[in-house]
N, C-alpha and C positions, 0 to 999 in steps of 0.2 A: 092245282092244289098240291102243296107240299105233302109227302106219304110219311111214317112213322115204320119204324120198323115193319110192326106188325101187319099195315097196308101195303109194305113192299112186297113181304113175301105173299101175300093174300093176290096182291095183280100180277106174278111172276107164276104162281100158281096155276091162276086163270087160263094163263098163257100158254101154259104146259099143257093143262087141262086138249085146247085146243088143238095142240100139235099130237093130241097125244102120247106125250112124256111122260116116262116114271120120274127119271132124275134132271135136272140141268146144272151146267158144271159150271161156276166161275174164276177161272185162274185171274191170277195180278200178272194180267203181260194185256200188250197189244199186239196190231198185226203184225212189228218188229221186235217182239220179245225182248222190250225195253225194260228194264230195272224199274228207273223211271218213268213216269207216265204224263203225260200232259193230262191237263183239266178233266177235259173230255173224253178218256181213255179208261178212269180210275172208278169202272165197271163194279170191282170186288169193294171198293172204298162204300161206294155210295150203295148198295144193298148192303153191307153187315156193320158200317160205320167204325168197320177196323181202317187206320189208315196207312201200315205197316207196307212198306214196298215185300215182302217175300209173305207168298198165300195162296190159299186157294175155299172157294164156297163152293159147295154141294147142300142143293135144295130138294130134297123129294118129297112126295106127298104130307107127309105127316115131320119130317124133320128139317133142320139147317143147322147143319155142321161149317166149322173155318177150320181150316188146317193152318199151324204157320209153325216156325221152330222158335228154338230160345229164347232167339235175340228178342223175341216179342211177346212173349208169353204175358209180361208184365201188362204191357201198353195193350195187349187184345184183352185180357180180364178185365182192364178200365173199358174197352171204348164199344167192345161186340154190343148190336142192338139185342132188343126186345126178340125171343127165340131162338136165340143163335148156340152153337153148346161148340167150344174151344175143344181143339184138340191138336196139344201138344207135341209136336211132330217131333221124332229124335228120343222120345221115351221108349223104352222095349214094348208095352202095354199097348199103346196107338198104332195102328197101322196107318201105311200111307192112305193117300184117299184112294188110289186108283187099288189096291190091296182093298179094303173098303168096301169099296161095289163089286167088287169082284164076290167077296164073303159074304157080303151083309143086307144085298139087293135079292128079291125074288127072281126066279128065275125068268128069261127072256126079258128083262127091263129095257126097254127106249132111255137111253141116255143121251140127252140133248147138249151141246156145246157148239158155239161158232167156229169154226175151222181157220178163222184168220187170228187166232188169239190163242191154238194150241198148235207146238211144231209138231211136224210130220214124223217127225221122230221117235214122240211119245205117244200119238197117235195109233203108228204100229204098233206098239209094245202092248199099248189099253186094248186094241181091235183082238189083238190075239190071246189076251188073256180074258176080257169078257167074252168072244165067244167060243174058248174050248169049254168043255162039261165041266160042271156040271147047269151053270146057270147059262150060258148061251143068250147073252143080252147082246144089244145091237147098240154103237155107239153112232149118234145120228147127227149129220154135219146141220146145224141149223142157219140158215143164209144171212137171217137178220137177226143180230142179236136180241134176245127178249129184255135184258136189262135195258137197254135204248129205247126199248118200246114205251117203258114205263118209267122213264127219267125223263119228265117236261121239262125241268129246267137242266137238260144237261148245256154244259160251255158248249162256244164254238170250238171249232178246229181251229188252233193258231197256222200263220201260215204268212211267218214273218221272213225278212229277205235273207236271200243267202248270200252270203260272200267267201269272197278268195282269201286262203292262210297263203301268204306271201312264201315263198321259197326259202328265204333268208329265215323261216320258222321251220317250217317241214323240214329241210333238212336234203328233201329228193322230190323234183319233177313230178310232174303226174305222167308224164311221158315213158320215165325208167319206172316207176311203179306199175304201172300196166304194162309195160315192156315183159316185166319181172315178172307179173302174174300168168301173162298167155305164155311164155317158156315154162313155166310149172304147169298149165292149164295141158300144154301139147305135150308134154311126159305121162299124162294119166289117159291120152286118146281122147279125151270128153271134147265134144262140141262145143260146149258151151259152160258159163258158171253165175248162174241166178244169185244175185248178193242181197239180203233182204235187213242185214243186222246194219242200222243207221250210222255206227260209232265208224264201221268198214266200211261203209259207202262216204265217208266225211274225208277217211283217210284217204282212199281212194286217187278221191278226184281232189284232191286240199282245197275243201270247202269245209265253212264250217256257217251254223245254222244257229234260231236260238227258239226252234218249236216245244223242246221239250228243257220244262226248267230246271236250272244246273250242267245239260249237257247239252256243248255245242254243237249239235246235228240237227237236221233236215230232215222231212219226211221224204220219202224217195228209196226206189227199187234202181237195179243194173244187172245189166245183163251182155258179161264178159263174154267172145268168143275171140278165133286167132286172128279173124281180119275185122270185127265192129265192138263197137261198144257203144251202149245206150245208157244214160240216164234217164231214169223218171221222176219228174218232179213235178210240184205245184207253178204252173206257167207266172202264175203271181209274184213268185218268191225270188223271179230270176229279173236281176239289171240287167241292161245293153252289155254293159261289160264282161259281166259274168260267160252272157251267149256267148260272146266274143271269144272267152279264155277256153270256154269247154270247143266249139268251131274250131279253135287253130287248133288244138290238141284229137282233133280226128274222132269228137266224141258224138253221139246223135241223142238229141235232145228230144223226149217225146214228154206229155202228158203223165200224170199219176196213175192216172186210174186205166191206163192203155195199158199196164203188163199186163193183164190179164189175157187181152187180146193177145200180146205180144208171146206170151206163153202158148197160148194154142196155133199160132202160128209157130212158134219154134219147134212145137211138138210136129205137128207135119213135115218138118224138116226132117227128122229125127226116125219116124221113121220109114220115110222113103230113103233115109241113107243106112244101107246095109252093106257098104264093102268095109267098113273099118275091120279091123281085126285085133283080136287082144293079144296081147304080149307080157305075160307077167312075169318075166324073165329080165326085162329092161330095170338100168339100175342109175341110179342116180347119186353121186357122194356116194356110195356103199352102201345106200338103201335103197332097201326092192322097191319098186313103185307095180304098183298093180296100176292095171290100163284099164278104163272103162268106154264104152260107148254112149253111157248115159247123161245125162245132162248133172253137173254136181250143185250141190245145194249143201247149207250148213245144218249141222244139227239142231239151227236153232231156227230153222226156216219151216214158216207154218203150214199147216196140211192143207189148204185154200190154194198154197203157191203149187204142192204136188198133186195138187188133184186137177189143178188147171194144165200141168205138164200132161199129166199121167201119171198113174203113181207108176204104172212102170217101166215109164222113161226115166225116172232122178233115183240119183242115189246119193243119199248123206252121207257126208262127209267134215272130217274138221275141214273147218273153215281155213284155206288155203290163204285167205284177207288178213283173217284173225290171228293166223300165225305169225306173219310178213307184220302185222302193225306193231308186235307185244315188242321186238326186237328193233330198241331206236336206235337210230345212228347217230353219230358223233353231234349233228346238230341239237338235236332230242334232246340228248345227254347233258349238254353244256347248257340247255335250255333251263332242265330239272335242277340244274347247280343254283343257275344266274333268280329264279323266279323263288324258291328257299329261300335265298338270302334277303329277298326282296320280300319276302310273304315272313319272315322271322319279324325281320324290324317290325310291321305294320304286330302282329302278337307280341310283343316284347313293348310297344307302346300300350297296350291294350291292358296287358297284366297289372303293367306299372300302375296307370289310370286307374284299374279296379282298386287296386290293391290301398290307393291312396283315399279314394270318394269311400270306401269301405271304413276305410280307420279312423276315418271325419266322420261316423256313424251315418252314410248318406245311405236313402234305399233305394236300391238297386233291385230290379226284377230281372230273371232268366233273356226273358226277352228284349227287355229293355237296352241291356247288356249287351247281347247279340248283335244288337242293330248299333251299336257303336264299337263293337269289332268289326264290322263291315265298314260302317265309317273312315277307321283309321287303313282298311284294306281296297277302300275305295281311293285313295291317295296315290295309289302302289303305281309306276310305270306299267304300261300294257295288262292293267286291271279288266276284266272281260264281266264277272258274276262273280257268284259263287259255285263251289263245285257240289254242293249240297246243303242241306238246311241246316243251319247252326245245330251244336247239339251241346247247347251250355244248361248245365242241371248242377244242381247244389243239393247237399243231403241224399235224401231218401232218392231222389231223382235220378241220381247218378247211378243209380243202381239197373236203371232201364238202360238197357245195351243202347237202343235206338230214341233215345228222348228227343222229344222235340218242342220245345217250350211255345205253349199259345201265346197269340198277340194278346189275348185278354184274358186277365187272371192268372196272370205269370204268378209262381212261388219268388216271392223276394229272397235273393242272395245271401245266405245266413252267414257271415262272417267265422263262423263258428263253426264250420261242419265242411268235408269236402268240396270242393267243386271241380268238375271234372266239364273241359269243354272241347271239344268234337269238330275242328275246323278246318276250310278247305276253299282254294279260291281256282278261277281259271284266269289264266293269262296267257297270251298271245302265244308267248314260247314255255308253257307248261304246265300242269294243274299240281295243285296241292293239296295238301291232306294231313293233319297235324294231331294227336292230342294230347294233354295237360291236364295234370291232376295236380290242382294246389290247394293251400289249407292257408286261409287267413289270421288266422288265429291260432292257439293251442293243438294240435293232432294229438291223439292219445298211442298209447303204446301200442295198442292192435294196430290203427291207419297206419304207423310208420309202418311197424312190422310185414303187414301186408304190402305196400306201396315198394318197400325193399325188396320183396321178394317178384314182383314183378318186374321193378327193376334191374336183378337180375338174369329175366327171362330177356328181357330186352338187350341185354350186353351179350349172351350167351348166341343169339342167332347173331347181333351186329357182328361179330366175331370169329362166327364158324366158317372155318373152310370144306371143302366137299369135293368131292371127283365131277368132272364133267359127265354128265349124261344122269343126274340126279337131278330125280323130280320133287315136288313139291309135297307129294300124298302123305298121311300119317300113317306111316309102318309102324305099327303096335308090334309086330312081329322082332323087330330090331332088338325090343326092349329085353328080349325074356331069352333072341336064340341067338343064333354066329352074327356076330360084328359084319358080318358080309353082308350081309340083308341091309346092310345102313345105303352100302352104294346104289340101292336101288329106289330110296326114296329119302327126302331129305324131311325127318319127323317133326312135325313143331314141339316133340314133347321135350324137344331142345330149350322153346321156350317155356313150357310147361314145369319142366322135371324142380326149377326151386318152389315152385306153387307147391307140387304136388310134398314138397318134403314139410310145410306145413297145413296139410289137409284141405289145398286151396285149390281151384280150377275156376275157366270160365266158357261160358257155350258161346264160343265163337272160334272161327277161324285164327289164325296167327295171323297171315298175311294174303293180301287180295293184289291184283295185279292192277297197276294204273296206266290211263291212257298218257298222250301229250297232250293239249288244250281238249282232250276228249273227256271218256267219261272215268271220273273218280274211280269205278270198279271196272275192271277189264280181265278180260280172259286171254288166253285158257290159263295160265299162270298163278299160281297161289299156294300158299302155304297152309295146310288145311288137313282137315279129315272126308272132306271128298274125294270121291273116287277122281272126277276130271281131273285133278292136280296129279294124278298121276299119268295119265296120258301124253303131256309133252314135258319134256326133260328141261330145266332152269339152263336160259343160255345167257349169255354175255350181251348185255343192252336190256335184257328184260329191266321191269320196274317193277317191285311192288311192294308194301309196308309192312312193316314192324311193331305188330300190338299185341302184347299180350295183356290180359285183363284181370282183375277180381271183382265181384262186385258182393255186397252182402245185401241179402233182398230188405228193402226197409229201412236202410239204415244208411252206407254211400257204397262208391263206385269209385272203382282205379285203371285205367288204361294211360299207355304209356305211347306212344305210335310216331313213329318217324318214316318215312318214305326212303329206299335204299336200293340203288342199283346193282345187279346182276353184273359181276368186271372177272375176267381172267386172272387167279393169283400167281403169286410168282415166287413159285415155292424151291425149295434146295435142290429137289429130287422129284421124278415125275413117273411114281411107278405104276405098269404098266403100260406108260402112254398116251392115258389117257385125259391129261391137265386138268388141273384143280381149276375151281370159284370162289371167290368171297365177295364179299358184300362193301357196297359206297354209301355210307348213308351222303344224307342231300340235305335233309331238313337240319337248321339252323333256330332250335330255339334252348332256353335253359328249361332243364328240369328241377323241380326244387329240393335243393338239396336239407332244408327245414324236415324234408316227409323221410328221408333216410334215415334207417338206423345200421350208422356205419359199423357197429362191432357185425355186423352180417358181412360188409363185403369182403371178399380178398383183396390182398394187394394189387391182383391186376385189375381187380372190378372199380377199386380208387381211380389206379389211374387211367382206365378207361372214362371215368366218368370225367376227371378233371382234364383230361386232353379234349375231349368232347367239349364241355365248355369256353376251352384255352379255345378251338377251333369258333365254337359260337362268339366269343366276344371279337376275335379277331375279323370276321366276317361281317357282321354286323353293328359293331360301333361306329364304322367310317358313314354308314347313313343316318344311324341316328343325328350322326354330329352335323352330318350337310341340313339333317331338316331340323336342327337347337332346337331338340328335346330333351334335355337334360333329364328331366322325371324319368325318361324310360333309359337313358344313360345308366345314373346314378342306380335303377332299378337292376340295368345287366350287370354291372360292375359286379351288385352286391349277390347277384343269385351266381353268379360263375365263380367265386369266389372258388379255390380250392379247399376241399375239403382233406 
């Protein structure tokens, strides 16, 4: 029997009751700390009826709280069940949740959570902060999730095949990738390097998967040393061939569910071997490398994987995978050009199309819409999926950062009001990511006004140069003290600073780092107000997008977003030493130059804008013409127009 909110938390309760729990925690991750989740993963989804990928549910006796930030405030106010109380994450007023129990639990509380769905990471940080004084609570590893307990109709586990990304896509061997890995692996001392994030295990070994939807990976652990390397996976999911390609390449194929073993055996290696010796002295390029004995794991590797080591045998670390993937090579690169141009046309057919059923008064709904973007994106050479769920919203809808239009009871298409659409495909040689803010009809003087001024945030990063060894973090600090401080982080208030000259901002990041045929969001790289964006420094190859946003709650929504790579500039003079960056956009589609009000731009901002187009028409009309579509011809002609 299906439960009701109020039934959920009443048998999760029970549950607690029994283990003796104060609290139990539900994060939005699985045992890979997936963004994404497949069916049967979406734990937080199916007790609070928020379907938001970024969150967290805390249930204790008498309460149930969701934590989530901006981008979802809107869409949790809609969907939170029966007893749930929102909280706003990123307000000064809200504390985090793990602050939270820390302040707001009785003292000594049982705090129950599955250990395969939180890393080992945060793990520490909560252990140590619940039990110094004054409350001294115990956070407690529970083996089997209770949410599972009390979800009868949870999905199966998918655990569809895997295949080989051909070479001629990767770019590089699996041979020189793992070559590359244990020569990094043998500079830090470590044994060994437990890979748990799927997007790095896909890269890995260039396979690519489709258990989780939108992104091409595999369920599957590895477990890197100097002379073996094992994958784990579902024996189901592997063809003859596939054995075959991992076999030649010197890989040992084990079972899913055998790391675990495979981990407490690593661990008895580990510590019967005590002659290594550390050397923190040893230096690499000109960076120190500190040497460990431990086993290395990512940040974002769950405490079920360190408590099967030891917690202390591992030591976290960035992800060694995560770095080596962010930084594509030349094939990558060419990849990201060729699948643009090819993901532009299939948008640029799709506009035209709206743009026309619309002015024939035909109704159109959100969703409806959607599935015939996909349509025209399902035509595309080396079309794979999608890289995320459409996010086409018109009006008031557009105002939700993350919308995601139902298959029933779509809001129909208002001709008349914003429409803002969120799209993103995967193909062989690269993923996409795109958005479009257009207006079918009349815009009023505020849309323009707004839609120019992000506009301009959007030309402002396309455009900026920067010293090597700049990060992505938002240095507030930049804004108010010495110019110096810029070299140490590269601000979005870049993109930000023409919002802010009309009282405008938006709660999101500027830029998120993308995979290749992997996942949409990728790390560590991003332009942002988190802290991680400043941890690795913007190098040459990275990828990642260009959106700045406004939205007015209620009413509509503007983001602007192109995908642009990370390239060495080639400047006059190189002081210091130490070489500049700037930026490749990739994506190829028009922006509408209807929503501009050009007395705003400067003269460079004009012809930024019209070289831009000059460059989208020229890229793109030679496909529209091989597959005589005229409608979406005549469509680019007229929006590239110069202005």
């Amino acid at each position: 029997m299906s439960l009701d909110s109020k039934g959920k938390l009443d048998a999760l309760r029970e549950l607690m009751k029994e283990r003796e729990l104060d609290v139990y925690v539900v994060p939005s991750e699985d045992a890979h700390a997936s963004e994404y989740l497949a069916p049967c993963d979406s734990r937080r989804a199916y007790l609070t009826s928020f379907t938001g990928s970024a969150g967290c549910a805390v249930v204790t006796k008498t309460e149930a709280r969701c934590w989530t930030d901006g981008r979802y405030w809107l869409q949790a106010e809609k969907q939170l069940g029966e007893g749930w109380t929102l909280m706003k994450q990123g307000l000064p007023e809200v504390p985090t949740w793990g602050k939270w129990l820390k302040e707001e639990l009785p003292p000594s509380s049982r705090i129950g959570i599955d250990p395969t769905i939180l890393p080992f990471s945060e793990s520490s940080t909560l252990t140590t902060s619940l039990t110094a004084e004054p409350t001294t609570s115990t956070l407690v590893p529970v083996a089997q999730n209770l949410v599972d307990m009390i979800w009868s109709s949870r999905p199966q586990r998918p655990l569809d095949p895997i295949f080989r990304l051909e070479d001629r896509y990767a770019g590089e061997a699996v041979k020189q990738k793992l070559g590359g890995l244990r020569d990094k692996l043998r500079k830090t001392g470590s044994p060994a390097l437990v890979v748990s994030q799927l997007d790095e295990i896909a890269w890995m070994f260039n396979l690519r998967g489709s258990d989780i939807p939108y992104n091409p990976v595999f369920w599957g652990y590895a477990i890197l040393t100097s002379e073996d390397c094992t994958l784990f996976v579902h024996a189901t999911s592997l063809s003859e061939p596939v054995r075959d390609y991992l076999h030649i390449n010197g890989i040992t194929i084990l079972q899913y569910d055998q790391v675990w073993t495979s981990l407490e055996t690593l661990s008895q290696v580990v510590k019967e071997d005590e002659s290594k010796e550390k050397d923190k002295d040893n230096k690499d390029k000109g960076e120190k490398i500190v040497k460990t004995d431990k086993v290395l794991i990512g940040n974002k590797t769950s405490w079920a994987v360190a408590k099967a080591m030891g917690e202390d045998l591992v030591e976290v670390r960035r992800s060694m995978v995560e770095e080596a993937k962010a930084i594509k090579n030349a094939t990558e690169v060419e990849g990201f050009r060729q699948c643009h141009i090819r993901d532009g046309a299939a948008l640029v057919r799709y506009f035209a199309w709206l743009e026309e059923v619309l002015a024939k008064g035909e109704k159109w709904t959100e969703y409806d819409a959607a599935m015939m973007l996909e349509s025209f994106r399902r035509q595309n050479k080396w079309f794979m999926g999608l890289s995320f769920d459409t996010i086409s919203s018109t009006g008031p809808n557009a105002a939700v950062i993350h919308y995601s239009p139902p298959k029933f009871d779509s809001t129909v298409i208002d001709p008349n009001a914003m429409y803002l659409c969120d799209s993103g495909a995967q193909y062989l040689d690269g993923t996409t990511d795109t958005t479009r803010t257009l207006h079918f009809g009349e815009p009023s003087a505020e849309e323009k006004r707004a839609f120019t001024r992000v506009l301009q945030g959007h030309i402002a990063l396309d455009t900026v140069i920067v010293p090597q060894g700049t990060t992505g973090y938002l240095m507030w600090v930049w804004l108010t003290q010495t110019t110096s401080s810029f070299t140490h982080g590269l601000s979005d208030a870049i993109a930000r600073r023409p919002l802010w000259s009309d009282g405008l901002d938006y709660r999101h990041g500027t830029g998120h780092g993308v995979g290749s045929f992997l996942n949409v969001h990728e790390g560590p790289q991003g332009i942002g107000p988190r802290p991680a964006y400043n941890e690795v420094p913007l190098q040459a190859g990275m990828v990642i997008s260009n959106e700045p946003g406004y939205y007015a709650d209620g009413k509509w929504g503007i983001r602007i977003e192109n995908i642009i790579v990370v390239k060495i500039a080639e400047t006059p003079n190189n002081f210091g030493g130490k070489g500049y960056l700037e930026f490749e956009h990739v994506t190829m589609c028009p922006m509408q130059t209807k929503l501009v009000q050009v007395d705003l731009l400067s003269p460079a901002e004009k012809q930024w804008l019209n070289e831009y187009h000059r460059e989208v028409r020229e890229k793109v009309a030679p496909l529209l013409e091989q597959m005589e579509d005229q409608r979406a011809l005549a469509w680019l002609e007229k929006e590239t127009a110069e202005i």
